[in-house]
Backbone of each chain as ProteinMPNN parsed JSONL, in Angstrom:
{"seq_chain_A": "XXXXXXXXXXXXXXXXXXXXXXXXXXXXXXXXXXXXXXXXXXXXXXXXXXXXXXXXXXXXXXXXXXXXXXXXXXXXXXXXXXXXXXXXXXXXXXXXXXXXXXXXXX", "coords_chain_A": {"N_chain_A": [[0.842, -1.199, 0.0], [0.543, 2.167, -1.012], [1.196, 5.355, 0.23], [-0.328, 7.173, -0.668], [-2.761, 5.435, -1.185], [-3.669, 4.408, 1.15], [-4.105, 7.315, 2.831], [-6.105, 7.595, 0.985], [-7.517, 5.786, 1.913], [-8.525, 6.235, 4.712], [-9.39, 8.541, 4.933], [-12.01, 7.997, 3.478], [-12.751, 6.085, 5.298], [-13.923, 7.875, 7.647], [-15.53, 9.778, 6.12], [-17.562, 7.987, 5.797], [-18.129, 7.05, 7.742], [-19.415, 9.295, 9.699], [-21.567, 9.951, 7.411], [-22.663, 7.892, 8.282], [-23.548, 8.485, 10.697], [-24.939, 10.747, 10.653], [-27.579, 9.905, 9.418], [-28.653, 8.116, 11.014], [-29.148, 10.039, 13.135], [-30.86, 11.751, 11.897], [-32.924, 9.873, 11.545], [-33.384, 8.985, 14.147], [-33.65, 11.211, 16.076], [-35.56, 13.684, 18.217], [-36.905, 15.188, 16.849], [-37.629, 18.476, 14.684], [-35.83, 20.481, 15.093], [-33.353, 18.982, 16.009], [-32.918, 17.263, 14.509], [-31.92, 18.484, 12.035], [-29.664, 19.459, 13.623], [-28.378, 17.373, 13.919], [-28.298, 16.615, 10.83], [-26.981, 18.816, 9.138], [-24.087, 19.078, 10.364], [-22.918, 16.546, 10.778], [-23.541, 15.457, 8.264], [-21.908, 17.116, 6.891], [-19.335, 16.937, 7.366], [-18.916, 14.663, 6.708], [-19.466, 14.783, 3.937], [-17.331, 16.513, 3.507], [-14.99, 15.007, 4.376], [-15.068, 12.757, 2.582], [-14.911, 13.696, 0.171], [-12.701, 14.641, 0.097], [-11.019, 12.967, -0.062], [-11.468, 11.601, -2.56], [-10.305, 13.9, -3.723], [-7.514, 13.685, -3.474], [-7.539, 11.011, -4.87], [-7.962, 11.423, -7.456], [-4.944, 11.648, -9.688], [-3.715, 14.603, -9.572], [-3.837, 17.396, -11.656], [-6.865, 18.63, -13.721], [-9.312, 17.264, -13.156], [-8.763, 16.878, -9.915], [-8.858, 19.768, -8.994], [-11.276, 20.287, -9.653], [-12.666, 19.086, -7.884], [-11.904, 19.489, -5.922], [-12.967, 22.226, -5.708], [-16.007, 21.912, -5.794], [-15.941, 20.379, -2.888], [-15.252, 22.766, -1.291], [-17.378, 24.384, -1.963], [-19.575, 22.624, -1.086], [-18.996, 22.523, 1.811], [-19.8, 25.202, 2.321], [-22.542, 25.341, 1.606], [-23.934, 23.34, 2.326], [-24.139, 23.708, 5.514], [-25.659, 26.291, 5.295], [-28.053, 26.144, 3.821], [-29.18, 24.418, 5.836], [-29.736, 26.184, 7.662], [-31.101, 28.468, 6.957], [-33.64, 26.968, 5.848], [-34.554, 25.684, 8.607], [-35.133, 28.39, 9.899], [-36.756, 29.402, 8.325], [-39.068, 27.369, 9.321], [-38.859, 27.714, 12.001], [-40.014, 30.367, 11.565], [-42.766, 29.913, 10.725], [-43.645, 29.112, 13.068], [-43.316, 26.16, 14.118], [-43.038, 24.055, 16.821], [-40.208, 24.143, 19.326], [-39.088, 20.75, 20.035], [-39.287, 19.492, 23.589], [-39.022, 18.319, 27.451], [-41.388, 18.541, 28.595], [-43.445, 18.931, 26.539], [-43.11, 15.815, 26.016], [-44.523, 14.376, 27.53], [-43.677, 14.428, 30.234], [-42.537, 14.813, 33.817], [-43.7, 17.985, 35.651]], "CA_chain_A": [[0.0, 0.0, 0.0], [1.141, 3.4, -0.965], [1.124, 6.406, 1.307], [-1.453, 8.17, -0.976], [-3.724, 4.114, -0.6], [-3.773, 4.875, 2.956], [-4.655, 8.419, 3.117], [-7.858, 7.239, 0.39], [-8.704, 4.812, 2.574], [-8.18, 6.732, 5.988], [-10.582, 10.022, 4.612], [-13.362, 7.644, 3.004], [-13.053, 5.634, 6.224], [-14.2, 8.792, 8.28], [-16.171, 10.296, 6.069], [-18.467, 7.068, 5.883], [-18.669, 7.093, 9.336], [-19.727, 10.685, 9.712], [-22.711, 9.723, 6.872], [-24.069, 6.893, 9.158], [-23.817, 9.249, 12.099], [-26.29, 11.768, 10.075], [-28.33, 9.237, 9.004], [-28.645, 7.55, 12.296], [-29.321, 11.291, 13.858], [-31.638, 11.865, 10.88], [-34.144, 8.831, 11.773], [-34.048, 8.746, 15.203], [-33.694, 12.153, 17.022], [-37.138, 13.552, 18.18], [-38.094, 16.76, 16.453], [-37.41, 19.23, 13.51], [-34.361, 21.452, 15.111], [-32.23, 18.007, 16.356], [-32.538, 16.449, 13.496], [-31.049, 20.169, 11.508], [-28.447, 20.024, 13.889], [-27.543, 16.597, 13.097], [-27.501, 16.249, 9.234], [-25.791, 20.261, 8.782], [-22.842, 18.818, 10.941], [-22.462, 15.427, 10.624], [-23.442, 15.045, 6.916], [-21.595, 18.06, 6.426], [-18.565, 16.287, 8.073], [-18.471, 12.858, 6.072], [-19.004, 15.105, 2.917], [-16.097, 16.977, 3.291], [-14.076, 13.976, 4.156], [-15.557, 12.059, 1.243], [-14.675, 14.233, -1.398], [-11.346, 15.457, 0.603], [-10.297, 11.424, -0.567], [-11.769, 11.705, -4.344], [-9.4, 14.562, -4.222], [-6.479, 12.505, -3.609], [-7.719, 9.855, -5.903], [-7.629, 11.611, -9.073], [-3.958, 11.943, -9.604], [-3.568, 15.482, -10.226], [-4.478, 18.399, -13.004], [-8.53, 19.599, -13.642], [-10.371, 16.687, -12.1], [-8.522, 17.531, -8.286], [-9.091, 21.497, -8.9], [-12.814, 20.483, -9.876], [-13.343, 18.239, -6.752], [-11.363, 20.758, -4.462], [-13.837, 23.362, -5.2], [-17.149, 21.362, -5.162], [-15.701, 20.441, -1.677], [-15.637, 24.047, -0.649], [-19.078, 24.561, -1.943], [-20.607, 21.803, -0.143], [-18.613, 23.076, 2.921], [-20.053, 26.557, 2.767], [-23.937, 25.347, 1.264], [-25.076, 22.83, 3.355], [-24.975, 24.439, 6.617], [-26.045, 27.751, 4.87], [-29.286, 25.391, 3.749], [-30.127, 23.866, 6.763], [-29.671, 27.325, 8.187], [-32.313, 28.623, 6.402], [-34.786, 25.63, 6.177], [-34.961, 25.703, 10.178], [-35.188, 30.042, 10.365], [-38.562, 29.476, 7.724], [-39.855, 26.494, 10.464], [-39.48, 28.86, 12.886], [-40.858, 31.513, 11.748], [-43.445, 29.576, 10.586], [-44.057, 28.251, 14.531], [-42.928, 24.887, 14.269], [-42.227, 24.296, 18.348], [-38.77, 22.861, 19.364], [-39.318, 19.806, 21.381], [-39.021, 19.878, 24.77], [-39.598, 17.471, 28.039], [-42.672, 18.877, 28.532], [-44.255, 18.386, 25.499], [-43.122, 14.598, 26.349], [-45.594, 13.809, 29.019], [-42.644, 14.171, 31.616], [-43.108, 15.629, 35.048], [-43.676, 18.86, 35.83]], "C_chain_A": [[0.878, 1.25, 0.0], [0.882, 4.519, -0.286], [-0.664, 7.089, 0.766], [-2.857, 6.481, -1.189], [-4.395, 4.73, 0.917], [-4.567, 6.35, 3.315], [-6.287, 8.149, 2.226], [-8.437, 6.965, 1.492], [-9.098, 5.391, 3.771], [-10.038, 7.327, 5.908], [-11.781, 8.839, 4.163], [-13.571, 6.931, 4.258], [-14.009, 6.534, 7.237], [-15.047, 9.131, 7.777], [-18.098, 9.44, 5.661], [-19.145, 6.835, 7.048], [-19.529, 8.219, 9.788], [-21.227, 10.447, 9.227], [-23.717, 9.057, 7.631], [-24.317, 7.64, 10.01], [-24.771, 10.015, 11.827], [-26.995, 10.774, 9.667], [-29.289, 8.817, 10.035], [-29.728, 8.707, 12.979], [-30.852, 11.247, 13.085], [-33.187, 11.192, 11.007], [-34.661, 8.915, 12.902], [-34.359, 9.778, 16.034], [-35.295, 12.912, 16.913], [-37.864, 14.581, 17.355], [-36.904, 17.619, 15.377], [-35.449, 19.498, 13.226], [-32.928, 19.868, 15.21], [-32.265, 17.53, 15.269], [-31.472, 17.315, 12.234], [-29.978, 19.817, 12.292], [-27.192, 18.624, 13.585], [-26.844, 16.025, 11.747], [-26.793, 17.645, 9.017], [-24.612, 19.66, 9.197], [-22.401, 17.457, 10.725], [-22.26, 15.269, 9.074], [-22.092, 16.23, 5.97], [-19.731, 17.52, 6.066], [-17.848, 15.489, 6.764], [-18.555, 13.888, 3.987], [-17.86, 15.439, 2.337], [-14.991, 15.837, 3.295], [-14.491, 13.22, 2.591], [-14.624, 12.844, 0.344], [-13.054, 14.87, -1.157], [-10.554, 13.803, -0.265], [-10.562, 11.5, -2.121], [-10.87, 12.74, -4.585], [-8.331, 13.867, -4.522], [-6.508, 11.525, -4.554], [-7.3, 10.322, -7.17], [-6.005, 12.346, -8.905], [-3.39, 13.168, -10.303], [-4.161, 16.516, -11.531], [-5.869, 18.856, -12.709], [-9.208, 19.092, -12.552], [-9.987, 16.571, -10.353], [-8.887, 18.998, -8.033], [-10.794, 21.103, -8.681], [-13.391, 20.094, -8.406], [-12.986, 18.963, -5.572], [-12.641, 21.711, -4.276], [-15.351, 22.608, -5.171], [-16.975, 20.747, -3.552], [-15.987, 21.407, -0.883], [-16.816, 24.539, -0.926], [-20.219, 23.738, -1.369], [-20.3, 22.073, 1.038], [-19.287, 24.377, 3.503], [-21.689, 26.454, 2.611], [-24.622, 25.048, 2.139], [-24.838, 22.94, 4.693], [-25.951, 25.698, 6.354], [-27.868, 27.066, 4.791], [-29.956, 25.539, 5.009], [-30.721, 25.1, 7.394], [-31.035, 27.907, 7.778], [-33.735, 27.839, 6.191], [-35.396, 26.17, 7.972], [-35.031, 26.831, 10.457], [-36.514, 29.89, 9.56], [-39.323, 28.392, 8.533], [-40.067, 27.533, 11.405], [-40.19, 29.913, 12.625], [-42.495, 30.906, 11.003], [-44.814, 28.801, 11.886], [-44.563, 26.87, 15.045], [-42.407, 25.271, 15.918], [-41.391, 23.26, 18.526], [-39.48, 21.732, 20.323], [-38.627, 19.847, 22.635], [-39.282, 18.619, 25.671], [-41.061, 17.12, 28.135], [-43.894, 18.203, 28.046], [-44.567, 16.673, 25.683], [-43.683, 13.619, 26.988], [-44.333, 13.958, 30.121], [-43.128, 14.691, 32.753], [-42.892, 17.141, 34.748], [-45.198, 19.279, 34.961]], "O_chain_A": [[1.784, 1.416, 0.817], [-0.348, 4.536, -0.296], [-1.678, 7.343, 1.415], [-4.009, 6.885, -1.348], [-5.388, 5.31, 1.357], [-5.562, 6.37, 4.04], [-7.376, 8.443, 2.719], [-9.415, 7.483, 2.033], [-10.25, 5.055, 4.044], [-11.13, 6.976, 6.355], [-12.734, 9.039, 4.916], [-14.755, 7.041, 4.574], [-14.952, 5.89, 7.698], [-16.004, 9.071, 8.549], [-19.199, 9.933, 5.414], [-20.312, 6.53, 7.296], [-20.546, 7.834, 10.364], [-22.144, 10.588, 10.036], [-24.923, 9.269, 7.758], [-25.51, 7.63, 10.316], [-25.633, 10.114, 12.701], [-26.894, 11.468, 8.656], [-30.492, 9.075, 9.996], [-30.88, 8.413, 13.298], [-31.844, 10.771, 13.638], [-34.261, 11.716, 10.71], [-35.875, 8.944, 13.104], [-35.281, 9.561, 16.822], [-36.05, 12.821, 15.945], [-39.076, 14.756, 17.231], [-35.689, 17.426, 15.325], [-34.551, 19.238, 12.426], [-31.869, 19.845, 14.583], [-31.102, 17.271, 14.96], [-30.489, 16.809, 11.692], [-28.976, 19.822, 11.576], [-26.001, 18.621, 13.273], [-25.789, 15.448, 11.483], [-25.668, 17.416, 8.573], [-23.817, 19.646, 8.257], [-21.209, 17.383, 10.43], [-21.16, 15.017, 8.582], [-21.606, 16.117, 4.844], [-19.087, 17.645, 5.024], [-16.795, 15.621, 6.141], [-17.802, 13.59, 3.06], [-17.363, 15.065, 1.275], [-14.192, 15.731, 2.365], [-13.83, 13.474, 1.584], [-13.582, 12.36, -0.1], [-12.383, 15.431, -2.023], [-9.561, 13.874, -0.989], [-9.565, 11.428, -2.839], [-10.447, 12.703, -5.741], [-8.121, 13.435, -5.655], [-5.446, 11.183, -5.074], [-6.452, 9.771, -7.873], [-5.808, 13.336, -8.201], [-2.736, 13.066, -11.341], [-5.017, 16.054, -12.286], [-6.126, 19.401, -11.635], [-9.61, 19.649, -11.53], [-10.87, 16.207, -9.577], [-9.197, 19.369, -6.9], [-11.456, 21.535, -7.737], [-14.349, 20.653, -7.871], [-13.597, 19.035, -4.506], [-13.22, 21.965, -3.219], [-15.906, 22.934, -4.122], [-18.051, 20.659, -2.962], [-16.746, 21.277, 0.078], [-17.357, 25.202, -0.041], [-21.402, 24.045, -1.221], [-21.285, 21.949, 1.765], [-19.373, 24.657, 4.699], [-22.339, 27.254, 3.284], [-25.505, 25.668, 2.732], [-25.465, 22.06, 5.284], [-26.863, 26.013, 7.117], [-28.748, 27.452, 5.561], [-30.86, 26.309, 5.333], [-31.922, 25.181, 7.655], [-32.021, 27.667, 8.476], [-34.815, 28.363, 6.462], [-36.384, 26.828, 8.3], [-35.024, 26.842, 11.688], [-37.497, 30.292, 10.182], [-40.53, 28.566, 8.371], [-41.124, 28.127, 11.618], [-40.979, 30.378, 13.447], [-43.333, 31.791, 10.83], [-45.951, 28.334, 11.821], [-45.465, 26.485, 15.79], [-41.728, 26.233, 16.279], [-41.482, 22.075, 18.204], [-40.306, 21.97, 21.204], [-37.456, 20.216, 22.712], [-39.747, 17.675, 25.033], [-41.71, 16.096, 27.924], [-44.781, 17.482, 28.503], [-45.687, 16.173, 25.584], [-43.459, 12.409, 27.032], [-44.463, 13.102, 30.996], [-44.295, 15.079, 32.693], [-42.14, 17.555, 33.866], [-45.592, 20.445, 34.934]]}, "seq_chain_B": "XXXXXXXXXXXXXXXXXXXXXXXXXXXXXXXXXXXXXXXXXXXXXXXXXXXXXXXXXXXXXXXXXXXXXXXXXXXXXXXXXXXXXXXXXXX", "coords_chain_B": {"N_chain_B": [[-8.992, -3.85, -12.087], [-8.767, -2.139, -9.504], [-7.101, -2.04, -5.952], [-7.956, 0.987, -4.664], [-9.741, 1.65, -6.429], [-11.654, -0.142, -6.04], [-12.048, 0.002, -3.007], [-13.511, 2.672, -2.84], [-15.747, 2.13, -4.726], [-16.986, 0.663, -3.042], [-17.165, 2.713, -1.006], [-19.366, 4.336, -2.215], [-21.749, 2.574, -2.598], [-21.858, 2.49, 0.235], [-22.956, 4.785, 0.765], [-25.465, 4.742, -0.987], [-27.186, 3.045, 0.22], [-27.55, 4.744, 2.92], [-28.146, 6.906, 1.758], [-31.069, 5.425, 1.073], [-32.261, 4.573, 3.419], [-32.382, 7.3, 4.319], [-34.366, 8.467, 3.106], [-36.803, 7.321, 4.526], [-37.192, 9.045, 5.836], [-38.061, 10.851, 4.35], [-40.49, 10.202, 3.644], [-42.366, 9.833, 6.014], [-41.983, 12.344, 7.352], [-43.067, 14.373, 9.439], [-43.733, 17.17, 9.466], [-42.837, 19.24, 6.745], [-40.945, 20.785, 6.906], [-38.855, 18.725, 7.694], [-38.743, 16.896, 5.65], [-37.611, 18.475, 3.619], [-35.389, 18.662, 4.928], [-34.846, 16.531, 4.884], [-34.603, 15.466, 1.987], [-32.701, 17.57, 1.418], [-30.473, 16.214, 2.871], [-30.344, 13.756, 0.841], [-30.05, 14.189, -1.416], [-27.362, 15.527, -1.363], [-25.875, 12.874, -0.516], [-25.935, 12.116, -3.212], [-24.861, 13.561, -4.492], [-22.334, 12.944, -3.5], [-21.796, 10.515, -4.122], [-21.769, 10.602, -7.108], [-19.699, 11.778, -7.465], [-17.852, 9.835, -6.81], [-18.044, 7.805, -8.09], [-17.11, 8.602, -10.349], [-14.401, 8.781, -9.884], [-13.577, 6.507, -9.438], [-14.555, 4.697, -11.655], [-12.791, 6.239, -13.648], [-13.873, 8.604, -14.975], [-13.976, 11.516, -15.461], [-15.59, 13.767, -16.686], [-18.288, 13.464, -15.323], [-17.874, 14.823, -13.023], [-18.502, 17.394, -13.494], [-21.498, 17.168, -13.744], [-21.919, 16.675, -11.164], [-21.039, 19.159, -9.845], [-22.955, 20.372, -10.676], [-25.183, 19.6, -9.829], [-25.026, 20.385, -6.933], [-24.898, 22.807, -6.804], [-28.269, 23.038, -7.776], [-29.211, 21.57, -5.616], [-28.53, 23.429, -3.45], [-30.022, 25.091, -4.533], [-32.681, 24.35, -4.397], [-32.787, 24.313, -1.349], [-32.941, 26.906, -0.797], [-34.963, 28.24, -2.152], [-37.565, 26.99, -0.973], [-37.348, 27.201, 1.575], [-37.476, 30.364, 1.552], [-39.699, 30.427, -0.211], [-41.902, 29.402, 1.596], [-42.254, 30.865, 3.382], [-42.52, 33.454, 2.911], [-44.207, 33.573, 1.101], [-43.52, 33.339, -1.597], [-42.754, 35.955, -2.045], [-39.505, 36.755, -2.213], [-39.518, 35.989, -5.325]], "CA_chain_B": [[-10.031, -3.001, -10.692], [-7.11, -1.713, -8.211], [-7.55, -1.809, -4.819], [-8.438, 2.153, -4.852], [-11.35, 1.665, -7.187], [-12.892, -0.993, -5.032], [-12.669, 1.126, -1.758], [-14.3, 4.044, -3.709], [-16.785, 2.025, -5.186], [-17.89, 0.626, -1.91], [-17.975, 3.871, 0.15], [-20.238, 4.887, -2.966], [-22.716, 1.81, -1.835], [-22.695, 3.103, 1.432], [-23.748, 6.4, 0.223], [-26.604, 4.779, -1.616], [-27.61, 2.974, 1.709], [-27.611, 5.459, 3.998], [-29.758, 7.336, 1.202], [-32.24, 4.997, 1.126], [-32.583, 4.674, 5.013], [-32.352, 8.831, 4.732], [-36.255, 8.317, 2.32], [-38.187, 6.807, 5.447], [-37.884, 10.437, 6.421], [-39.009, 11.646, 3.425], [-41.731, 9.583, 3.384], [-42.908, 9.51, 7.13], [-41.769, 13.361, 8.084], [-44.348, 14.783, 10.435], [-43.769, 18.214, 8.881], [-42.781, 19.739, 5.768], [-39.202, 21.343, 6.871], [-38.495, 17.874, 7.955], [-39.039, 16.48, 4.409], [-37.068, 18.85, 3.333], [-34.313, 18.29, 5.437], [-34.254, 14.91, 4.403], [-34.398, 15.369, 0.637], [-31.407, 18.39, 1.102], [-29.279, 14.815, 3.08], [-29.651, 12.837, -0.073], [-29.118, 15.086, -2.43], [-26.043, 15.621, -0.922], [-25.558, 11.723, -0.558], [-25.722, 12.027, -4.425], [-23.715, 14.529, -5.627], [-21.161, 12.634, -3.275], [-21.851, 9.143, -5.194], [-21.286, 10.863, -8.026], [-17.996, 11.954, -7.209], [-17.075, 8.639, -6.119], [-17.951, 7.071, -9.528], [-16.455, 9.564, -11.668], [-13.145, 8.519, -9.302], [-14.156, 4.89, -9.825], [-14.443, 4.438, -13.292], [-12.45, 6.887, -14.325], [-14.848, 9.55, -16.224], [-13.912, 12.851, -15.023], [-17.107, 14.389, -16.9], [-18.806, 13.496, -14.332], [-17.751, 15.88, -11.821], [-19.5, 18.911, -13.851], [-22.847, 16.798, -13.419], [-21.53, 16.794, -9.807], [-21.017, 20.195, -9.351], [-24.384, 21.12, -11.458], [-26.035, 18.729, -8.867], [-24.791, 20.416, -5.814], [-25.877, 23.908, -6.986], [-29.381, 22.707, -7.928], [-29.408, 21.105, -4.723], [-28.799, 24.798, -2.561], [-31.069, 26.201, -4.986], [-34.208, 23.938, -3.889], [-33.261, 24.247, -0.089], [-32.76, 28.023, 0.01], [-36.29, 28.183, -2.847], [-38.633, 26.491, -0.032], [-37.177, 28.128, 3.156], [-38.29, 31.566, 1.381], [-41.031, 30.618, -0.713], [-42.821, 29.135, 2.587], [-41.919, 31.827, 5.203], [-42.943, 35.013, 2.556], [-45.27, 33.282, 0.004], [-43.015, 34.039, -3.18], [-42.145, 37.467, -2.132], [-38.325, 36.638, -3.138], [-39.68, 35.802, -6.121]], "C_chain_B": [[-8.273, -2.813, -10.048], [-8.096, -1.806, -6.999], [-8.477, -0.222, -4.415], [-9.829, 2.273, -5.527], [-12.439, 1.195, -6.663], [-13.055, -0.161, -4.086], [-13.803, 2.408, -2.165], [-15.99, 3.633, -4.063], [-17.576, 1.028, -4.071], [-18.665, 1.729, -0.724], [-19.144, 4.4, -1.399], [-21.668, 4.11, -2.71], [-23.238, 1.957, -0.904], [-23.988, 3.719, 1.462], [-25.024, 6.194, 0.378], [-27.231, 3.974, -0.311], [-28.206, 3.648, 2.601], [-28.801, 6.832, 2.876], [-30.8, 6.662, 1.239], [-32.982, 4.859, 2.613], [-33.158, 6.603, 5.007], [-34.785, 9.049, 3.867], [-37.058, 7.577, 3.454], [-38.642, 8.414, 6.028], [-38.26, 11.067, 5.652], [-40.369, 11.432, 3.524], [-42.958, 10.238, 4.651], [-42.658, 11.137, 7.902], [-43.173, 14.023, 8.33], [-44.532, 16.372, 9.897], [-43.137, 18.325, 7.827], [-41.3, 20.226, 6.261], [-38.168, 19.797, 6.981], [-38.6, 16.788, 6.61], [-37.801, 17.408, 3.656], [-35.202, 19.378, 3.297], [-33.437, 17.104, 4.186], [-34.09, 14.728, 2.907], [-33.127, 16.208, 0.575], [-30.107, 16.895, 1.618], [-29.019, 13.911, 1.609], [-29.299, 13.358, -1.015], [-27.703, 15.377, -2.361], [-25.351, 14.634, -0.8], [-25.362, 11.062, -2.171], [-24.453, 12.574, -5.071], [-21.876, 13.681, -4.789], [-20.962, 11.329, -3.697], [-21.236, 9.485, -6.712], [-19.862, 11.187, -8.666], [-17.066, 10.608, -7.221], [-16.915, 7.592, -7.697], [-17.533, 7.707, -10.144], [-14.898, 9.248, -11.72], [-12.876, 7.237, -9.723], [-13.661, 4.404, -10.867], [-13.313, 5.132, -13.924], [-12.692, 7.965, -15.511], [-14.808, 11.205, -15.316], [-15.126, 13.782, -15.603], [-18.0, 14.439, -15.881], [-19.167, 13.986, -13.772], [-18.515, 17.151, -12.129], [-20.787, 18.415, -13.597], [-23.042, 17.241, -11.773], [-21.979, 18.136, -8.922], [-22.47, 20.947, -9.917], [-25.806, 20.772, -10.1], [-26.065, 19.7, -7.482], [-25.132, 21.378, -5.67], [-27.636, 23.794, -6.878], [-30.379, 22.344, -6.176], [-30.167, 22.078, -3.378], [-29.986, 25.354, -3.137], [-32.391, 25.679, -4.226], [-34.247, 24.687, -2.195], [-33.514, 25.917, 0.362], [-34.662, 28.612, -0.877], [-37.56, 28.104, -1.611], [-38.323, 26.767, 0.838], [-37.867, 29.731, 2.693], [-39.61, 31.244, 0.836], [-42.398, 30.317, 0.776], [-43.042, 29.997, 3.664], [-42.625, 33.53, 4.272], [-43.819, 35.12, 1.566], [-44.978, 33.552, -1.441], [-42.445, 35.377, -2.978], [-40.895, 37.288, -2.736], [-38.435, 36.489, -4.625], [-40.395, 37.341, -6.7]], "O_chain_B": [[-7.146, -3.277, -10.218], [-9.323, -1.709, -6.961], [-9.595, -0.325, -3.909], [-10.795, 2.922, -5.126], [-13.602, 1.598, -6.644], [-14.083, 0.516, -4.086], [-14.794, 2.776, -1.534], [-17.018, 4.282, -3.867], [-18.733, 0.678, -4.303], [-19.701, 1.777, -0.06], [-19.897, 5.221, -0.877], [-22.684, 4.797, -2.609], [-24.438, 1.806, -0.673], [-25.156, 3.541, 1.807], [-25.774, 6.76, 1.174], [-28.034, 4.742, 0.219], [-29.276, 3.297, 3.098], [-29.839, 7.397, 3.222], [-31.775, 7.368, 1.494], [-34.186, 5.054, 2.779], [-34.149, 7.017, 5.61], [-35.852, 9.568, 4.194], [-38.173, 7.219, 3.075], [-39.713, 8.866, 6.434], [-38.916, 12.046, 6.01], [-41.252, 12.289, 3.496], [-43.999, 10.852, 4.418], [-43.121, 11.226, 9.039], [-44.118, 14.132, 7.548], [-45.697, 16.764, 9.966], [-42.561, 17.251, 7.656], [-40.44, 19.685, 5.566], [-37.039, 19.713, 6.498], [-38.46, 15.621, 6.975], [-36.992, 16.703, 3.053], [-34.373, 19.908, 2.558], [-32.494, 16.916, 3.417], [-33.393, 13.772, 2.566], [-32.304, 15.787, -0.238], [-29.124, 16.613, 0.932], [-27.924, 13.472, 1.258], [-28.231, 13.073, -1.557], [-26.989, 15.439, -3.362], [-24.143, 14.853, -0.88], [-24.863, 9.966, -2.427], [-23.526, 12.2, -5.79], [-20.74, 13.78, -5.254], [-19.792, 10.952, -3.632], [-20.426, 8.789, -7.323], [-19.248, 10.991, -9.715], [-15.892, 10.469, -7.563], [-15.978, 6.933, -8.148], [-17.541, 7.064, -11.193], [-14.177, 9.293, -12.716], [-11.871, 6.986, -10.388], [-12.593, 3.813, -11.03], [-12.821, 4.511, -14.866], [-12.053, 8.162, -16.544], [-15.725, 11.721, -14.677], [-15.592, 14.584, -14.793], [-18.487, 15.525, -15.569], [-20.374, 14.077, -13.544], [-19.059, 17.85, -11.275], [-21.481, 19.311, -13.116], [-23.956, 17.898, -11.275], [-22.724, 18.289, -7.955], [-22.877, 22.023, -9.48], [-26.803, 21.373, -9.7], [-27.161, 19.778, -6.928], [-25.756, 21.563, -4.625], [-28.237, 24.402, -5.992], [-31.498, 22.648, -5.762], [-31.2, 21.976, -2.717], [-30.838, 25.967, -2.494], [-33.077, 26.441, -3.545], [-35.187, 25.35, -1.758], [-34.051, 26.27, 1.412], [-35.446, 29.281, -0.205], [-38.342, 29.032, -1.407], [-39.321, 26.64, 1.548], [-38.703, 30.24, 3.439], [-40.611, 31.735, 1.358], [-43.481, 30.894, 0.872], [-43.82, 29.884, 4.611], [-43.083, 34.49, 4.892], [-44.247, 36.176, 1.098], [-45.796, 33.881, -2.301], [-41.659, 35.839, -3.806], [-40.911, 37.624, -3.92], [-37.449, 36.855, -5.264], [-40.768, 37.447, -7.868]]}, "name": "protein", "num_of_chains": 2, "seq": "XXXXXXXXXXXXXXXXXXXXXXXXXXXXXXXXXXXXXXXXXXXXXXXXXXXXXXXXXXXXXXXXXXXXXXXXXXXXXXXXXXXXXXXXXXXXXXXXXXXXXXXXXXXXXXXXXXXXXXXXXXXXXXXXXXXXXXXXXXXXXXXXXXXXXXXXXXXXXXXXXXXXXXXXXXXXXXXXXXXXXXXXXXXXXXXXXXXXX"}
C-alpha cells in the first residue's frame, strides 16, 4: 500500500462514518431542530471527508481542482441550507421539542 | 479493478444505503421542513456518489454533473425556506 492508498482509505473511512452518524441522527432524534443540527454537521462532516479522498484519488491536473472546489461549496452550502430551512420552520411556529411536550413531570 | 477503485466504489454503496434509510424520512416526516431536510441529506448523498464514480471508473465528466447537482441542490433548499416563510415574495 502506498502512502497516498492509505490516506484514500483513511478520509473515506471517516467520512463514511460521519454519513451513518447523520443518518442515524436523521431517523431517530425527536423533532425538527435536532434532526437540523444533526444532518448540517455530521453530513456536512463525512461530505467533506468524502470528497477530501476523491481529491487525492484523481492523480492530479482539472479533475482535483474540480473536486477541491465542489468540496468548498458543499462546505459553505449545506450548513447555509439547513440554516435557512430551520429560520422558515421557525418563523413559521414549528415548536422545538421539549420534556414537557413529552408527558414528563412537571 | 485496483484496490483504490474498489474502496471508492464501496464507500459509494454506502452512500446509496444510507440514502435509502435517509427516504423513510421523506416519506414519514411529520412536517414539511423535515421532508425537506431529508431530501437536502440525499441530495447531498448524491452529488457525493457521483464523485465517487467519476473517481471509480475513471470519467472525469462526471464531476461537472456533480457540481451542477450540488448547486441545484442549494437552490431547492434556500427556494422552499423563502417561498414558505414570505409566500413568493423573493420571487
Amino acid at each position: 500500500m502506498t502512502p497516498r492508498e492509505i490516506a484514500v482509505v483513511a478520509l473515506l473511512a471517516g467520512g463514511v462514518f460521519f454519513a451513518i452518524v447523520a443518518v442515524v441522527g436523521l431517523v431517530r432524534l425527536p423533532d425538527l431542530y435536532t434532526r437540523a443540527h444533526s444532518t448540517s454537521k455530521s453530513e456536512t462532516l463525512g461530505a467533506v471527508l468524502t470528497l477530501a479522498a476523491v481529491t487525492i484519488a484523481f492523480d492530479g491536473g482539472l479533475s482535483t481542482v474540480k473536486t477541491a472546489l465542489l468540496l468548498l461549496f458543499m462546505f459553505i452550502t449545506n450548513p447555509t441550507a439547513a440554516h435557512a430551512i430551520v429560520r422558515a420552520a421557525a418563523e413559521q411556529g414549528i415548536d422545538p421539542w421539549t420534556e414537557d411536550a413529552e408527558g414528563g413531570e412537571q | 479493478m485496483t484496490f483504490v477503485e474498489d474502496v471508492l466504489l464501496t464507500a459509494a454503496a454506502v452512500f446509496v444505503l444510507t440514502s435509502l434509510v435517509g427516504v423513510f424520512r421523506i416519506v414519514r416526516g411529520p412536517t414539511m421542513p423535515d421532508r425537506v431536510i431529508a431530501v437536502n441529506v440525499v441530495g447531498s448523498n448524491v452529488v457525493i456518489v457521483i464523485a465517487l464514480l467519476a473517481a471509480a471508473i475513471g470519467e472525469p465528466g462526471a464531476l461537472d454533473i456533480a457540481l451542477v447537482y450540488a448547486l441545484l441542490n442549494f437552490l431547492l433548499s434556500i427556494a422552499i425556506s423563502k417561498f414558505t416563510v414570505e409566500r413568493g415574495g423573493v420571487l
